[in-house]
C-alpha positions as CSV (number, residue, x, y, z in Angstrom):
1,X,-64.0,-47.4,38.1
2,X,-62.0,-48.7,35.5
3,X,-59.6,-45.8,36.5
4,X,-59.4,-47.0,39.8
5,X,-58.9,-50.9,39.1
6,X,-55.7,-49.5,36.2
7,X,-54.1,-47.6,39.1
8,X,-53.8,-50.0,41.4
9,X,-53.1,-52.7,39.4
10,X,-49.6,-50.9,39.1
11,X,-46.9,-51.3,41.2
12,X,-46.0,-48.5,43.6
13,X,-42.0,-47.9,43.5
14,X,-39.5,-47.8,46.3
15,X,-39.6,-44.5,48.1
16,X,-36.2,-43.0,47.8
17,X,-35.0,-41.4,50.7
18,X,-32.4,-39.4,52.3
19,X,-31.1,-38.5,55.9
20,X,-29.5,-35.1,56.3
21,X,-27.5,-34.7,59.9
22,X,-27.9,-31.8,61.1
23,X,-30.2,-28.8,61.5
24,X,-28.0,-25.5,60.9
25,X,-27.6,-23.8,57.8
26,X,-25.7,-26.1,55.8
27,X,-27.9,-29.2,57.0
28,X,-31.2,-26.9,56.0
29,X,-29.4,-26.2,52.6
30,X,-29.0,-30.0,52.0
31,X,-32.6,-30.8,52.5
32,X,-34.3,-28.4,50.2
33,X,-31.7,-29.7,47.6
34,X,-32.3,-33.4,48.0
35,X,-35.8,-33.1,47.8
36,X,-35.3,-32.8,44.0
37,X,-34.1,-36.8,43.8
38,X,-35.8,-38.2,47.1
39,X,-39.7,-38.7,48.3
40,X,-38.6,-38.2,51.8
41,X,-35.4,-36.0,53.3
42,X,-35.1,-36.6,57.2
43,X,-33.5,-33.7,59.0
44,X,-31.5,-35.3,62.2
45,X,-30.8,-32.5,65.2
46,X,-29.8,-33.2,68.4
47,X,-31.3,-30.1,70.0
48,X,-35.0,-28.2,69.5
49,X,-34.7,-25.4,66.8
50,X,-36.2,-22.0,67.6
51,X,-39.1,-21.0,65.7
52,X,-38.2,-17.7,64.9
53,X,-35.1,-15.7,65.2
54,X,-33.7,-16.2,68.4
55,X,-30.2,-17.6,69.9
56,X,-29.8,-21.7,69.1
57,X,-28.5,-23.3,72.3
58,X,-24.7,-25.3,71.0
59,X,-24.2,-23.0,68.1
60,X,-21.9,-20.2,69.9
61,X,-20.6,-18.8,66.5
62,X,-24.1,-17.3,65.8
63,X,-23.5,-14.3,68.0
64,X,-20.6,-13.4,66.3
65,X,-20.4,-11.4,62.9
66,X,-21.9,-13.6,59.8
67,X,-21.9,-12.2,56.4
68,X,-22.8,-13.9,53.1
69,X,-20.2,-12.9,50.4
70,X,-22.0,-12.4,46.9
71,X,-21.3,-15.9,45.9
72,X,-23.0,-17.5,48.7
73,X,-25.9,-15.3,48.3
74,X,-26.6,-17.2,44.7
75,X,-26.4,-20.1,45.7
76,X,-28.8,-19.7,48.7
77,X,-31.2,-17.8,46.6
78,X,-30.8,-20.8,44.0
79,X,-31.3,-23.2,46.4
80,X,-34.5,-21.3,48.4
81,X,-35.8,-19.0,46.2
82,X,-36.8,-15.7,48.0
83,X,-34.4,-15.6,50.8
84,X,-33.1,-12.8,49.8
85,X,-36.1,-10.8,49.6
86,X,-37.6,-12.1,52.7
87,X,-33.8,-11.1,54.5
88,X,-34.4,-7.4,53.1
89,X,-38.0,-7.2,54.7
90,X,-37.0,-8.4,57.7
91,X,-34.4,-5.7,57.6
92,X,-31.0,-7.3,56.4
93,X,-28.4,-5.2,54.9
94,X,-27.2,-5.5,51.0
95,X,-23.7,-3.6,50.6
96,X,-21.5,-3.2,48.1
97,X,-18.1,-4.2,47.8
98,X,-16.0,-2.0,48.0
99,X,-18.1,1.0,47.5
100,X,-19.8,0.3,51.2
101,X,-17.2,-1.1,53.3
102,X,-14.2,0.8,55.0
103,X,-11.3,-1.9,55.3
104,X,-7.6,-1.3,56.5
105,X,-5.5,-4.6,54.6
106,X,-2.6,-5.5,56.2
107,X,-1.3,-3.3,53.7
108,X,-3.1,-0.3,54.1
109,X,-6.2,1.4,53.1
110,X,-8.6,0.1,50.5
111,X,-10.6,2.9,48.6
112,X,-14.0,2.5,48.2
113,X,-14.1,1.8,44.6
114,X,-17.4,1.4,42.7
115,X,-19.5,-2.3,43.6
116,X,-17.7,-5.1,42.2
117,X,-20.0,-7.8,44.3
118,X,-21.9,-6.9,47.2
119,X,-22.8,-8.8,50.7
120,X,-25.7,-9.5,52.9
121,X,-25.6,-8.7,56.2
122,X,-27.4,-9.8,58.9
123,X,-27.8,-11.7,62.6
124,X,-26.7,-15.5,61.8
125,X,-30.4,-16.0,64.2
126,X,-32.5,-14.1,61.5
127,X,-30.4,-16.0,58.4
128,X,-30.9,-19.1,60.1
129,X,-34.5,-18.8,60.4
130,X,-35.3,-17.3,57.2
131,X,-34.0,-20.7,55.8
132,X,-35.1,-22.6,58.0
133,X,-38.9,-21.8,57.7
134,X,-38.5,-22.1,54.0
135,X,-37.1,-25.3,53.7
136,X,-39.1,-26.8,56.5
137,X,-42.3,-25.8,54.6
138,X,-42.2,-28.7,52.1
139,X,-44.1,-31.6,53.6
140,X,-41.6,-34.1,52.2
141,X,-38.6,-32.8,54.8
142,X,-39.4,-33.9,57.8
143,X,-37.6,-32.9,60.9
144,X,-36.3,-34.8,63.8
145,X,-35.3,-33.1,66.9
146,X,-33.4,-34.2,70.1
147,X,-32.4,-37.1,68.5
148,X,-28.4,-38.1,68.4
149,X,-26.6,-39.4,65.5
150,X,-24.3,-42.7,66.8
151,X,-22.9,-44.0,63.6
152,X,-23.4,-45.5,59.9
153,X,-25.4,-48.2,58.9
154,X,-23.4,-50.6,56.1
155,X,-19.9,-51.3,55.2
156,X,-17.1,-50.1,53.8
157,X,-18.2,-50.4,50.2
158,X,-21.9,-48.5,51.0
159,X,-23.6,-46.8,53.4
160,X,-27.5,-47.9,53.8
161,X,-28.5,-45.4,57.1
162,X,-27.4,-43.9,60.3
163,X,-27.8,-45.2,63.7
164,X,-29.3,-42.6,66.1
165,X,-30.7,-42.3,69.6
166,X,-33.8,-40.2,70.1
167,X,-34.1,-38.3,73.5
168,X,-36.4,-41.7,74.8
169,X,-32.7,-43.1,75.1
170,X,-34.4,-45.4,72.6
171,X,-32.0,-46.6,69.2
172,X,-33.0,-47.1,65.7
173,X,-31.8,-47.1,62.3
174,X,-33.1,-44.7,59.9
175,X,-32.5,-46.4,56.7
176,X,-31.6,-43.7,53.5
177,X,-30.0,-43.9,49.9
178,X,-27.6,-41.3,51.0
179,X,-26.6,-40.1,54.4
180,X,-25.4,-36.5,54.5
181,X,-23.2,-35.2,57.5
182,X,-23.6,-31.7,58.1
183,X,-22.8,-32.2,61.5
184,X,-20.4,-28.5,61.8
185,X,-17.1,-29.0,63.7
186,X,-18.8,-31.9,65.9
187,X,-18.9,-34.2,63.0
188,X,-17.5,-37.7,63.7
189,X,-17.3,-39.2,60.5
190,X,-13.8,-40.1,61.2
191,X,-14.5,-41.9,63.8
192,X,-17.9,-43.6,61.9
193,X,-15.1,-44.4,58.7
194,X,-13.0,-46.6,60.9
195,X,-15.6,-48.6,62.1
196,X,-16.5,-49.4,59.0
197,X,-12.9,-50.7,58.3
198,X,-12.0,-47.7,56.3
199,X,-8.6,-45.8,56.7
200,X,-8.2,-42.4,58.3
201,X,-8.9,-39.3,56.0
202,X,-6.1,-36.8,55.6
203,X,-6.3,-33.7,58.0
204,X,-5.0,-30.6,58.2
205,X,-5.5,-27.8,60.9
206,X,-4.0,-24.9,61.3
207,X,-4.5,-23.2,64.7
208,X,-4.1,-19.3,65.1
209,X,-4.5,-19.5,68.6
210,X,-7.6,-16.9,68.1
211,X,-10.2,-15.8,70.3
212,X,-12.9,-13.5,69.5
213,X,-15.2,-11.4,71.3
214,X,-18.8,-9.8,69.9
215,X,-21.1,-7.4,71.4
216,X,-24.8,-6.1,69.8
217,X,-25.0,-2.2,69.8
218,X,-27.9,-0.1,69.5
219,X,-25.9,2.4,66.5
220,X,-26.8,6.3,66.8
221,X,-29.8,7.1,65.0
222,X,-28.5,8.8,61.6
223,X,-26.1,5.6,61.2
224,X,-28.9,3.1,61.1
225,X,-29.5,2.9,57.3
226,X,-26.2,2.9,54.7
227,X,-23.8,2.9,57.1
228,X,-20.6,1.5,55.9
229,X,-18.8,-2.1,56.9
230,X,-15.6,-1.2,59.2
231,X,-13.1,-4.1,58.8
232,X,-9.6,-3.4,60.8
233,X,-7.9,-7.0,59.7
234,X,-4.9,-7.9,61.3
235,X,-1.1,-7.8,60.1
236,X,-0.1,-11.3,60.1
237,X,3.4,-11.4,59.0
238,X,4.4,-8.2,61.6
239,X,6.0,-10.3,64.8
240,X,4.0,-9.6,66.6
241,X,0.1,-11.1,67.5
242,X,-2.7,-10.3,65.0
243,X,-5.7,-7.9,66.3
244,X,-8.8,-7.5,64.5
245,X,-11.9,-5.6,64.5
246,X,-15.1,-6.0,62.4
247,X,-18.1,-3.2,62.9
248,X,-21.3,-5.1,61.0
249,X,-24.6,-3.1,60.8
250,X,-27.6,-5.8,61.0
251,X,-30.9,-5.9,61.6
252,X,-33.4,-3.6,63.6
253,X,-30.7,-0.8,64.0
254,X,-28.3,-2.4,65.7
255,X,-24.4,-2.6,64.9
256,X,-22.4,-6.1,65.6
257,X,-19.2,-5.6,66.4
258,X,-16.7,-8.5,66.6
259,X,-13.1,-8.0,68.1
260,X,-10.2,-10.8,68.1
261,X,-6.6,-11.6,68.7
262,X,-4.1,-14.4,68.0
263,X,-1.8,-16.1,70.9
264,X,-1.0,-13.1,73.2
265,X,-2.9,-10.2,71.9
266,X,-6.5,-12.0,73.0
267,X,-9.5,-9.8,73.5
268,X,-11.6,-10.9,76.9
269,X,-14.6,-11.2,77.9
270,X,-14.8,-8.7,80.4
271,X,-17.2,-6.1,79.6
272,X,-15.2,-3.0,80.7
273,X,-12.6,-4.2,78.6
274,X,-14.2,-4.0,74.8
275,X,-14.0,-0.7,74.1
276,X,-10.9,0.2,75.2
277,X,-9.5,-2.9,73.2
278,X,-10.9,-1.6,70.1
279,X,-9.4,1.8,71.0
280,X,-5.9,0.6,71.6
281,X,-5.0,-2.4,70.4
282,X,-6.3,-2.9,66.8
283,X,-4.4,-1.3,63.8
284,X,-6.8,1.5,63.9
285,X,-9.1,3.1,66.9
286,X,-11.9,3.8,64.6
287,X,-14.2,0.8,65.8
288,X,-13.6,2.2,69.5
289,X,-14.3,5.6,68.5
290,X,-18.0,4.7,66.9
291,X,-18.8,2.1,70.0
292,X,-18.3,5.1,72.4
293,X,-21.8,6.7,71.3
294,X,-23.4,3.5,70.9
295,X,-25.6,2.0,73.1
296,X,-25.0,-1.9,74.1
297,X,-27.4,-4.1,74.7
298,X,-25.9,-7.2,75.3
299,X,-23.0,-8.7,77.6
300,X,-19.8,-9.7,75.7
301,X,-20.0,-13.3,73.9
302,X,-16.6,-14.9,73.9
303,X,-15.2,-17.8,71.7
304,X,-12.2,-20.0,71.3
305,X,-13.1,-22.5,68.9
306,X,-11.3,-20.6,65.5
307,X,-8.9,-23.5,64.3
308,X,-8.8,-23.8,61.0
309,X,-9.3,-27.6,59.9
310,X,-10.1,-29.8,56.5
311,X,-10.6,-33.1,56.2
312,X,-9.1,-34.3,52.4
313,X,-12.1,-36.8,52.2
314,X,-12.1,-36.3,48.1
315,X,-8.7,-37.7,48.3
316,X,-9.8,-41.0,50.2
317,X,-9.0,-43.9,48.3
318,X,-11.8,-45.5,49.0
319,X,-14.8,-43.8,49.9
320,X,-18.7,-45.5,50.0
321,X,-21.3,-45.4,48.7
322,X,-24.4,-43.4,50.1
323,X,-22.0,-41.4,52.1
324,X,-21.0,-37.6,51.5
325,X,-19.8,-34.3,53.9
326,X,-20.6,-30.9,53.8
327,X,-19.9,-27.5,55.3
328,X,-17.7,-27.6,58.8
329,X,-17.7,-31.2,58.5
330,X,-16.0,-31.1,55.4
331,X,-14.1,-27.8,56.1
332,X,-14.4,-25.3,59.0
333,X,-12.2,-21.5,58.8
334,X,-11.2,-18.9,61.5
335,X,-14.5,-17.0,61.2
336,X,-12.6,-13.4,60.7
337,X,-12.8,-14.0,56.9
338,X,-16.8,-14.7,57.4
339,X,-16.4,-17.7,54.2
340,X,-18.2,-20.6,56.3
341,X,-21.9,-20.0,55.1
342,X,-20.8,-19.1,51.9
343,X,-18.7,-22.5,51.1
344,X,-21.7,-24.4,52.4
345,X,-24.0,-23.0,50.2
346,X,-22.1,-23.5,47.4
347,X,-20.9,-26.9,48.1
348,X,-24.7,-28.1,48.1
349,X,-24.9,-26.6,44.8
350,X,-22.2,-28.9,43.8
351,X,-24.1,-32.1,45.4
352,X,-27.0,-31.0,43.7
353,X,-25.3,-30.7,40.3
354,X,-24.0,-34.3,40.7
355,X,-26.7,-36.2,41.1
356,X,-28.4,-34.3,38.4
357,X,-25.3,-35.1,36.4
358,X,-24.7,-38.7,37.1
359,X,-28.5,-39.7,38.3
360,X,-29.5,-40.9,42.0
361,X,-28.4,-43.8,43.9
362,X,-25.8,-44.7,41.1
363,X,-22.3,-46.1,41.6
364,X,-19.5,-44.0,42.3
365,X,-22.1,-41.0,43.1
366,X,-21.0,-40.2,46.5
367,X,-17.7,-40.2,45.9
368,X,-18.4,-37.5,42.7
369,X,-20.5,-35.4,45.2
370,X,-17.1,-35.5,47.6
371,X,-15.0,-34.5,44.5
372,X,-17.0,-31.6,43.5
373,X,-18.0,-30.4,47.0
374,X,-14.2,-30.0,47.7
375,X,-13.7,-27.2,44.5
376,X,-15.5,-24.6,46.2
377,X,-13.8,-25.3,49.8
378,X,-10.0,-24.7,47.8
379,X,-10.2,-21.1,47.4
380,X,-12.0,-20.1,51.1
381,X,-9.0,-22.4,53.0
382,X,-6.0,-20.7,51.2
383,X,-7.5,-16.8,51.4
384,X,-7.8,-18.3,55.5
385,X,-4.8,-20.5,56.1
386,X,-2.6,-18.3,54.0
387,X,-3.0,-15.9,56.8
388,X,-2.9,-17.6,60.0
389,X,0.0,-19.8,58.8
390,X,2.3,-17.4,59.7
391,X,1.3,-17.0,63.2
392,X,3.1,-18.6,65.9
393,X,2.3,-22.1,66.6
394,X,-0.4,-22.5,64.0
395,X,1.0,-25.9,62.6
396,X,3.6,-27.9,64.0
397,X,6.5,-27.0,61.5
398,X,5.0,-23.5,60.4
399,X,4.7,-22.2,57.3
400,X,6.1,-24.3,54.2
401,X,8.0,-22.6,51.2
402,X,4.6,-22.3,48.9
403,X,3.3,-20.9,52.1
404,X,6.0,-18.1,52.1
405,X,5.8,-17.5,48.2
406,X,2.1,-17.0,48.2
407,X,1.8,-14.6,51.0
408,X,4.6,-12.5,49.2
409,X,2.7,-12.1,46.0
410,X,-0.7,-12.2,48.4
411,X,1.3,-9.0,49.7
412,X,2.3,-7.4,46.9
413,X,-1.0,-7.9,45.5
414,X,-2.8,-5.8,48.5
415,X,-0.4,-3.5,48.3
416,X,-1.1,-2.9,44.9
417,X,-4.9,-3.2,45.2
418,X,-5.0,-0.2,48.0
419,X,-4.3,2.2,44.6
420,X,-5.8,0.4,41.8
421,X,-9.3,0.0,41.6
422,X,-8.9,-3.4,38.9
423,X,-6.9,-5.3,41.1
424,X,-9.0,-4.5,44.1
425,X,-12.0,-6.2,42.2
426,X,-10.0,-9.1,41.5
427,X,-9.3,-9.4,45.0
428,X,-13.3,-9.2,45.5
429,X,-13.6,-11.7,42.9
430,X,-12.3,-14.3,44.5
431,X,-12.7,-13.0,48.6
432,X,-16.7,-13.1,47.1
433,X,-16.3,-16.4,45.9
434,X,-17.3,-15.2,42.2
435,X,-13.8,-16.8,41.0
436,X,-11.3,-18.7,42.1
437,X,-8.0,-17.8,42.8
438,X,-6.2,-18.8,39.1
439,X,-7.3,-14.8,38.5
440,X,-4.5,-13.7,40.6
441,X,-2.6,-15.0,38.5
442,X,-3.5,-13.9,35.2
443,X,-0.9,-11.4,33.1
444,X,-2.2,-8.6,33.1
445,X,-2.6,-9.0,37.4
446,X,0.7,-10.2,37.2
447,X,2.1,-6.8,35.5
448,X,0.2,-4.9,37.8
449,X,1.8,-6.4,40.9
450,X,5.3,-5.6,39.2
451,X,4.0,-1.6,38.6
452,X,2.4,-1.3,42.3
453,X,0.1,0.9,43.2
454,X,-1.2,3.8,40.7
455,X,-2.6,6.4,43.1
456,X,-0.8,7.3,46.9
457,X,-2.0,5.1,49.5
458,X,-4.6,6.7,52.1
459,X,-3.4,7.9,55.7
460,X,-7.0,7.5,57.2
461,X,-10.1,5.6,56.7
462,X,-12.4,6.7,53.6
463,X,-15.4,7.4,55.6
464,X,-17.3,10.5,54.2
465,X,-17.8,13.7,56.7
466,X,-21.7,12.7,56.8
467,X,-20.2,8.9,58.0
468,X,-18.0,10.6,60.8
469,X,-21.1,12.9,62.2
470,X,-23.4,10.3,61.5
471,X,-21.5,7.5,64.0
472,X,-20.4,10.2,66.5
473,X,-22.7,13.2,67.0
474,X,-21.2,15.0,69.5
């Protein structure tokens, strides 16, 4: 009894809480990390997540080839502890790089060297849910479905909630310590920023004009298990528009293939059209030579939406309280160089690290969380817009004189890295997200751009004879 009367006679605390907007990976992510400062994470989602592993209606990326780099792969398994496991079970792929993927640069043939990093490949459906269930299974994140987000609750100097609309048409403010948007491409926070009297952020897109097209293949038997990554990656700097081809084994047996083209060299969505655009148009027929004994099962998913675009919001000069931005709202890439997931992850490590650092709810934190979100979004925007800068009509005045410079050592660097094995895993260091990209620019890396390649460069793709009969039997 006496027990009892000591308990009560104590005051409870505030709770402290936190609203998360959005319910795709990055979103998911941001929960399960917030629950380590807050009593209550709210998950806000404008449509009705799946329950398993099937196709999420307003997130038209997902059937198109996903990968999570080896960097991204930590900091998910970090974050949700068994992921990776439960991905193998349910029948995920973990490749090495570059032992287990055949790639043709711009400047020719990689070898397959021995693992650096590796990757995990599988369905973005199957990743999605694997999180999802995870993270949902801690009673304090609660999830709120059809419900709109319409704008932030405060001023300038904090945020204290977000105004949302549930699918009642009914409105409400969910009140939070911190508000995170992890809205995707969608996000409106510069829209939400002004009306809270706060400037514009600085922007930057950069628009390859790409489309891409993906189909799901039942592979041949014997190329179900270890069969390589096929990555045909386009010549950006040739005149002419870029083509590329990505071949993705996945889940249950099946191969994902992904094909896309800048302004003028677009693949369609016609059906009848896939495999002879693999055939003829990319750098190399080999996709369209393994597709021709596969069986499809699936029509041709098409997409448009590939512009590269960052908002600069750790550069805002005044930023509030309560307020921070993560994954495509922050930064979104053309999907060929598959860095999306990856950068989100890690960038909810870096929330995660500052609050621990600086402590919840204090002054200044969101704008720390901004700062440190934006370190792992550097390296994935220059590896993407260093590319598709140079196509035509990607930015308004093309490419700028760092642009050009980079790209030339970027150049001489792959040509390099197609004949020695050490620069080719300092490439992977930092296409893995493992580094960043001041390793390029070490001496030693430096000498070995001077020297150039120290084998000949390949005329064909490094696919073992058991790889050739194993894709096309006849």
């Amino acid at each position: 009894m006496s027990d009892r009367v000591e308990l009560a006679s104590v005051p409870s605390r505030p709770l402290k809480t936190a609203v998360v907007l959005g319910g795709s990976l990055a979103g998911m992510l941001a929960a399960r990390a917030l629950v380590e400062f807050a009593d209550v994470v709210t998950i806000v989602e404008r449509d009705v997540l799946p329950d398993g592993p099937e196709r999420r209606k307003n997130l038209p990326q997902a059937q198109h080839v996903h990968l999570l780099w080896s960097g991204g792969v930590r900091a998910i398994e970090e974050l949700v502890p068994g992921t990776v496991d439960l991905l193998g079970e349910a029948g995920a792929h973990r490749l090495s790089l570059t032992t287990d993927m055949v790639a043709l640069s711009p400047q020719g043939w990689f070898r397959r060297w021995a693992e650096s990093h590796y990757m995990i490949l599988s369905s973005r459906d199957l990743l999605d849910a694997t999180v999802r269930a995870r993270v949902l299974d801690d009673d304090r994140i609660k999830l709120v479905e059809r419900t709109e987000a319409l704008g932030l609750a405060g001023t300038a100097t904090a945020v204290t909630g977000v105004r949302v609309r549930g699918h009642d048409a009914a409105e409400r403010t969910l009140p939070a310590e911190l508000v995170v948007d992890a809205t995707g491409r969608a996000s409106r926070t510069p829209q939400w920023l002004r009306k809270l009297g706060l400037p514009a952020p600085e922007e930057r897109q950069v628009n390859s004009g790409l489309a891409y097209a993906s189909r799901l293949y039942r592979a041949p038997e014997k190329a179900r298990h270890g069969f390589p990554v096929i990555n045909i990656q386009a010549a950006p700097r040739d005149g002419k528009p870029g083509r590329a081809g990505v071949l993705l084994p996945v889940e249950d047996g099946r191969w994902l293939v992904t094909l896309s083209g800048t302004r003028g060299g677009e693949p369609s969505a016609d059906e009848t059209d896939f495999q002879r655009f693999a055939l003829e148009e990319l750098r190399h027929p080999v996709i369209g030579e393994f597709i021709a004994h596969a069986e499809p099962l699936t029509r041709v998913a098409f997409t448009r939406s590939t512009t590269n675009r960052r908002y600069y919001y750790e550069r805002a000069r005044r930023w509030p309280d309560g307020f921070a931005v993560l994954g495509d709202a922050l930064a979104a890439y053309n999907p060929t160089y598959g860095h999306g997931m990856s950068v989100a992850a890690q960038s909810v490590m870096a929330l995660r690290d500052a609050i621990r650092a600086r402590g919840w709810g204090t002054p200044g934190l969101a704008r720390a969380v901004q700062k440190a979100a934006a370190r792992p979004v550097n390296a994935a925007w220059d590896l993407a817009t260093g590319q598709d800068v140079f196509y035509p009509g990607a930015t308004a005045s093309g490419p700028t004189l760092r642009d050009r410079i980079l790209a030339a050592y970027v150049d001489r660097l792959l040509y390099t890295a197609t004949g020695n094995g050490r620069i080719a895993r300092r490439f992977t260091d930092v296409s893995s997200l493992q580094r960043g990209a001041h390793v390029l620019l070490s001496p030693d890396v430096l000498l070995a751009a001077v020297l150039g390649p120290l084998k000949p460069q390949l005329t064909e793709p490094p696919l073992s004879h058991e790889e050739w009969k194993a894709a096309d039997p006849t």
